[in-house]
C-alpha positions in Angstrom: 15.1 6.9 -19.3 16.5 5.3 -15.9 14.1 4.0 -14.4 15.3 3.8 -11.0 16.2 7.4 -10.6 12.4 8.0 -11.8 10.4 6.2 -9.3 12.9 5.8 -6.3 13.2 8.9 -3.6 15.0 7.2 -1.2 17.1 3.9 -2.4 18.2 2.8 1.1 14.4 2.8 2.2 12.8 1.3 -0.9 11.8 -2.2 -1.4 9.5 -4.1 -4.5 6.2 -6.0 -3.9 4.3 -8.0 -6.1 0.8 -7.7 -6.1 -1.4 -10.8 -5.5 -5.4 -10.8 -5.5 -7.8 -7.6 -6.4 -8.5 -5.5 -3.6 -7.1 -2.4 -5.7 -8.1 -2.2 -9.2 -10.2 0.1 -8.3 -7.0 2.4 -7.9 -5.8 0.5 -11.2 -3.4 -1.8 -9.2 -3.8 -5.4 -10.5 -2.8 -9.1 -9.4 1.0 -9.1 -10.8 1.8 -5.8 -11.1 5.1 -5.0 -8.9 4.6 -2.0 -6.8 7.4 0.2 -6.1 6.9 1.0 -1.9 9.2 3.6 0.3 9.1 3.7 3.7 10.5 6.8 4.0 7.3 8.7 3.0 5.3 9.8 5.6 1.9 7.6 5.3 -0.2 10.8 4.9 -4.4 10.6 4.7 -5.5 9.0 1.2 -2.2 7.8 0.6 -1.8 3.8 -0.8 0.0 1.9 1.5 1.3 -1.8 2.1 0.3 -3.3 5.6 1.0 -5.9 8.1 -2.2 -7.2 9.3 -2.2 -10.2 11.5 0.7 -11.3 10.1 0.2 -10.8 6.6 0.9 -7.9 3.5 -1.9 -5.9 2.3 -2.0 -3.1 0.1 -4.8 -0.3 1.0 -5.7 3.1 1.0 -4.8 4.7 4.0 -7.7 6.6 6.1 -6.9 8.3 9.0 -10.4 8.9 11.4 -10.6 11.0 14.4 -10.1 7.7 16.7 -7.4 5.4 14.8 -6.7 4.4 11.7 -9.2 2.8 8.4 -7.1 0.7 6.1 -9.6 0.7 2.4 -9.4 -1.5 -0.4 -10.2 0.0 -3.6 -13.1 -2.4 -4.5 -16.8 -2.8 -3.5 -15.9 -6.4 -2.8 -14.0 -5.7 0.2 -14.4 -4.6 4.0 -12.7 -2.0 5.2 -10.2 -2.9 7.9 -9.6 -1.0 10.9 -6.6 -0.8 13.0 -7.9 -1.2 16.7 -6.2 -2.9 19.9 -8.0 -6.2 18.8 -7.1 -5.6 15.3 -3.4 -4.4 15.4 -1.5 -3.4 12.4 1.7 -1.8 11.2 2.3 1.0 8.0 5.2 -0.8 6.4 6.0 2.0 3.6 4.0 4.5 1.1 3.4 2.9 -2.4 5.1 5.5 -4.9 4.9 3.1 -8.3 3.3 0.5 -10.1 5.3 -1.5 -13.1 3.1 -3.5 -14.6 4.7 -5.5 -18.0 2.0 -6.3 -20.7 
């Protein structure tokens, strides 16, 4: 099995993250797993996504409100964070894979 042609759509748009902290295990997305993230993918409602959020890479579940955008970690721990003019963000791709090594 090539793994590449399994979990990449669109080469020239995909890129690798590696997951720090434990906003998503909820989702079953731990601290070291390497998610596989295309920014081709329309960032649909529900979707996971990875974030820039004053200046730094989250990885939330996408919500999309009737008045903006809700970015929602998968974990009672954590606030929800919503994208706002005082609170400005950008959708840096659509999370289509986790590799996680045991």
């Amino acid at each position: 099995m090539d793994l590449h042609e399994h979990l990449i759509a669109h080469p020239a748009a995909t890129f690798y993250v590696r997951v720090s902290g434990d906003s998503m295990t909820g989702a079953g997305i731990y601290a070291g797993d390497i998610l596989v993230v295309d920014r081709a993918r329309e960032p649909v409602d529900g979707a996971i996504v990875i974030a820039v959020v004053a200046g730094e890479l989250t990885v939330k579940r996408l919500r999309r409100l009737f008045d903006g955008i809700e970015l929602r970690a998968e974990h009672p721990g954590y606030r929800a964070i919503r994208l706002t003019e005082d609170c400005e963000g950008q959708i840096w791709g659509v999370v289509s894979g986790v590799v996680r090594k045991y």
